[in-house]
C-alpha positions as CSV (number, residue, x, y, z in Angstrom):
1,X,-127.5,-145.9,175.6
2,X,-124.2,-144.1,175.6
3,X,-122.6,-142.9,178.4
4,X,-122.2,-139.8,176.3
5,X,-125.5,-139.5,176.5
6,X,-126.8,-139.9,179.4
7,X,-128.6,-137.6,181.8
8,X,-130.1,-137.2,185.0
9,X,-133.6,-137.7,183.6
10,X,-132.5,-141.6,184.3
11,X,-132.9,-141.5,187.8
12,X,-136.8,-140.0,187.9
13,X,-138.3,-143.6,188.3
14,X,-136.0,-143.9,191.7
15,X,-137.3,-140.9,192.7
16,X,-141.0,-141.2,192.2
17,X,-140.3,-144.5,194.3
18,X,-138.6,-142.8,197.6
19,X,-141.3,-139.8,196.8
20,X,-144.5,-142.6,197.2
21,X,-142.8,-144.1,200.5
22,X,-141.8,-141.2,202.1
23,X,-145.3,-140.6,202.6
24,X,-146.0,-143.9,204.7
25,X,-145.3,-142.7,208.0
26,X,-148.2,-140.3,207.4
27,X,-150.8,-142.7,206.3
28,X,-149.9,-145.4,208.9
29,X,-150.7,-142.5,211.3
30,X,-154.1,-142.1,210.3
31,X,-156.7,-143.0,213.0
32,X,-158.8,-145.6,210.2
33,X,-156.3,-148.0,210.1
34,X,-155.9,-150.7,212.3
35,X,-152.4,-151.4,214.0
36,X,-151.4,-154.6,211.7
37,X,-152.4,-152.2,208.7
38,X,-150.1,-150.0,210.1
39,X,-147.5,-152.3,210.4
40,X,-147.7,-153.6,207.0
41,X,-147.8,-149.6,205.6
42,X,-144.8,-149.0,207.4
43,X,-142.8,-152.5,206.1
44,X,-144.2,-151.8,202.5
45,X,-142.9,-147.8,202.4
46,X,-139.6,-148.9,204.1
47,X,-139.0,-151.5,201.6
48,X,-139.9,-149.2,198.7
49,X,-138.0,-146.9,199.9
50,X,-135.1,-148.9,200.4
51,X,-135.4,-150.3,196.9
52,X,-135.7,-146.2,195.5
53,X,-132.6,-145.4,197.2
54,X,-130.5,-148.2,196.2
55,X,-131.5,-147.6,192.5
56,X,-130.6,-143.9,192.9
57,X,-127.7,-144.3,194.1
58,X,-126.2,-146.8,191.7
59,X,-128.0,-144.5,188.9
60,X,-126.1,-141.3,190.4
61,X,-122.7,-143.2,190.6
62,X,-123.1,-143.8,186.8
63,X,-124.1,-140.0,185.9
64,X,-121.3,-138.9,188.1
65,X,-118.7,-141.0,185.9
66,X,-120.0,-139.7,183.0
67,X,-119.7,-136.2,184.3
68,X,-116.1,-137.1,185.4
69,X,-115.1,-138.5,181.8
70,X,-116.6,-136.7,179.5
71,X,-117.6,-133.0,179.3
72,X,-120.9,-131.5,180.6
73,X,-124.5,-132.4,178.9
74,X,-125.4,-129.9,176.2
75,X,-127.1,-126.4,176.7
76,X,-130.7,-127.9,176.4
77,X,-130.1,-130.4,179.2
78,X,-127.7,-129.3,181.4
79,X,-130.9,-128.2,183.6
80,X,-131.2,-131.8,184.2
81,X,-128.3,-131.5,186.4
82,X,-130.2,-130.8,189.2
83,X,-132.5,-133.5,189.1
84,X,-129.3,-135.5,191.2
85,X,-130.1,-133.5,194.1
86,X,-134.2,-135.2,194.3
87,X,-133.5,-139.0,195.6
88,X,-130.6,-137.4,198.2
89,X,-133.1,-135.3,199.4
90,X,-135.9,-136.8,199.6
91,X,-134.4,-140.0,200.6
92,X,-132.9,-138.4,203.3
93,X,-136.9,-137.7,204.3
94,X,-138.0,-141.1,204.2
């Protein structure tokens, strides 16, 4: 792929990653599990989500070079834009 070409629509598998483990800290709160489930919930969600937000981050460094060389993405993507702000703020959840 181009760097031309590229859009933000590259960085949706980060985010469904720091999505899935910002929701650990709510499951390992749940009165079924044991306390070494618990443990292991947290550890697994903090580890995906570290994982999520290193990938989004390397991924937004390359989109926002390509925005800084060459012009903005066409009419029919530029709403793609916005999909930078999804791992910063949700990452900033986890």
């Amino acid at each position: 792929m181009s760097p031309e070409k590229l859009t933000a629509a590259c960085l949706l598998p980060a985010v469904s990653c720091i999505v899935a483990a910002s929701t650990g800290g709510q499951v390992a709160q749940m009165e079924a599990l044991e306390a070494h489930e618990a443990l292991w919930t947290l550890l697994t969600c903090y580890c995906c989500w570290a994982i999520g937000v290193f990938v989004g981050l390397m991924i937004l460094c390359i989109y926002f070079y390509r925005l800084l060389l060459f012009k903005l993405p066409s009419q029919e993507v530029v709403v793609s834009v916005f999909l930078s702000l999804g791992p910063l703020g949700q990452g900033s959840f986890g």
